[in-house]
Every structure is written in C-alpha cells, then in structure tokens.
C-alpha positions as CSV (number, residue, x, y, z in Angstrom):
1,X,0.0,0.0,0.0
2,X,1.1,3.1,-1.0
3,X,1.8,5.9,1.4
4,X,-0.9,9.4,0.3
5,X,2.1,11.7,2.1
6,X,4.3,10.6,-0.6
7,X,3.1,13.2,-3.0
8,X,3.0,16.1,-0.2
9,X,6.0,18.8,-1.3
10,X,8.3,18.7,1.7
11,X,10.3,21.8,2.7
12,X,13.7,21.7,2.0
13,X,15.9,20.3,5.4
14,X,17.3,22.9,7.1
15,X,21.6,22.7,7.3
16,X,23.4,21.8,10.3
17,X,24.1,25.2,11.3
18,X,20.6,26.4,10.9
19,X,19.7,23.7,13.2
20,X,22.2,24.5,15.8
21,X,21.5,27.9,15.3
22,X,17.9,27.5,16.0
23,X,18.2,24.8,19.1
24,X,20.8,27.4,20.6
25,X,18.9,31.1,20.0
26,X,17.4,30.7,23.2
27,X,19.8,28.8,25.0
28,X,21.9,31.7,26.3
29,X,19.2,34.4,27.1
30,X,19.2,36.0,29.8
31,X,16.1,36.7,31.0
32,X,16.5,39.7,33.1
33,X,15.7,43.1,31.9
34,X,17.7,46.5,32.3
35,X,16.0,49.8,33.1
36,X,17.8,52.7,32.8
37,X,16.7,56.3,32.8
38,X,16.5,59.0,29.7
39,X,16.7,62.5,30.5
40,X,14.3,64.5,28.4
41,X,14.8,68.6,29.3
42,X,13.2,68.2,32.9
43,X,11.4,64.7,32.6
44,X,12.6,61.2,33.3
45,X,11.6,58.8,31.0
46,X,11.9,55.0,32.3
47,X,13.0,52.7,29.7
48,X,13.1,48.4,30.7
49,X,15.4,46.6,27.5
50,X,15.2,42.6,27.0
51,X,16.7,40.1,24.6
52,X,14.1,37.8,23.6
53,X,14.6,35.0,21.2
54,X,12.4,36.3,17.7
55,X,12.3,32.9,16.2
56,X,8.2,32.9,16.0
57,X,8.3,37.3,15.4
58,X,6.5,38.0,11.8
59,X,9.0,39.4,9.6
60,X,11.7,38.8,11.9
61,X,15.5,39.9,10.7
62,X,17.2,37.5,12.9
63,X,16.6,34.7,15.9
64,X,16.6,37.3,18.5
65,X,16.2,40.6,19.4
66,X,16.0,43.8,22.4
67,X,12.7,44.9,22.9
68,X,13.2,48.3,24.1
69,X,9.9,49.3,26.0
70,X,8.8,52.2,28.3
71,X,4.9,53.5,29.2
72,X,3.6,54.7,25.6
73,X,6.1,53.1,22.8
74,X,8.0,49.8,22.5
75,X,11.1,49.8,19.9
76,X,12.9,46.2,18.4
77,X,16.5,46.2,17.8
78,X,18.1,43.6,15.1
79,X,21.9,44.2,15.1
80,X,23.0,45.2,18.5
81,X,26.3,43.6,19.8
82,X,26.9,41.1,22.3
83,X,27.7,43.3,25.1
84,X,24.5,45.3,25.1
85,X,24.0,44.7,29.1
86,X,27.6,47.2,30.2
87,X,25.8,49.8,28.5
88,X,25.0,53.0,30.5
89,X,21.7,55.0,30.0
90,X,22.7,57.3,26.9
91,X,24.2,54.1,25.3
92,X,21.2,52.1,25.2
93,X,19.2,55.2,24.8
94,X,21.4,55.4,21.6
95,X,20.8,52.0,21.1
96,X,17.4,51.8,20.9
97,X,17.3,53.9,17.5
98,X,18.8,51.1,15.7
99,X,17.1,49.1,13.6
C-alpha cells in the first residue's frame, strides 16, 4: 500500500548550522531586563530593554532581538552587539534607535 504523504511537497531540510542555530537562540538568554533612565529637558523617561529569542516574530531579521519598552512606545533592535547589558543610559538610549 502506497503511502498518500508521498506526494506532499516537503520543505527543504534545514543545514546543520541552521539547526544548531535554532536549538541554541534561546539557549543563552538571559532573561532579566535592564532599566535605565533618559533624560528629556526636565522629565525622566523609564525605559526596561530585553533580549528575547524572535524565532516565531512575523518578519523577523534574525533569531533574537532587544525589545526596548517604556509606558507609551515599544522599539525592536536587530543588530545590536553582544555586550549590550555594560551599556550605561545614553548608550542604550542610543541604542534603541537602531534598527
């Protein structure tokens, strides 16, 4: 008896270092956000910044991502490097303009 799935298309296998890739993009996340604080003229604005794996993110540019987020506007950033967390304030304020 033949088998019906035989005739389904099949996506092409992924490579090695795709797969690796993928079982490792959440891995070494560290789960704890950063706040820091942005000076606007007299104002504070309170800013919390995450790495978060984007794997399942619509249109994502990469496996993961900082989600930049304060009270009234969230921000993604795609090519950030690795050491991200020594950042001060105005550094990750600068950061989070990046696409």
């Amino acid at each position: 008896m033949r088998d019906t799935n035989d005739d389904v298309p099949r996506p092409p296998a992924a490579s090695p270092a795709a797969q690796r890739a993928d079982a490792t993009a959440a891995d070494d996340l560290d789960p704890r956000p950063v706040r820091f604080v942005q000076q606007r003229g007299d104002a504070c604005v309170y800013w919390t910044v995450v790495e978060v794996d984007a794997r399942a993110v619509p249109g994502a540019h990469g496996a993961r991502c900082l989600v930049f987020s304060r009270e009234d506007c969230i921000r993604r950033v795609w090519d950030y490097p690795a050491d991200w967390r020594s950042f001060d304030g105005a550094a990750l304020s600068a950061l989070s303009w990046h696409r």
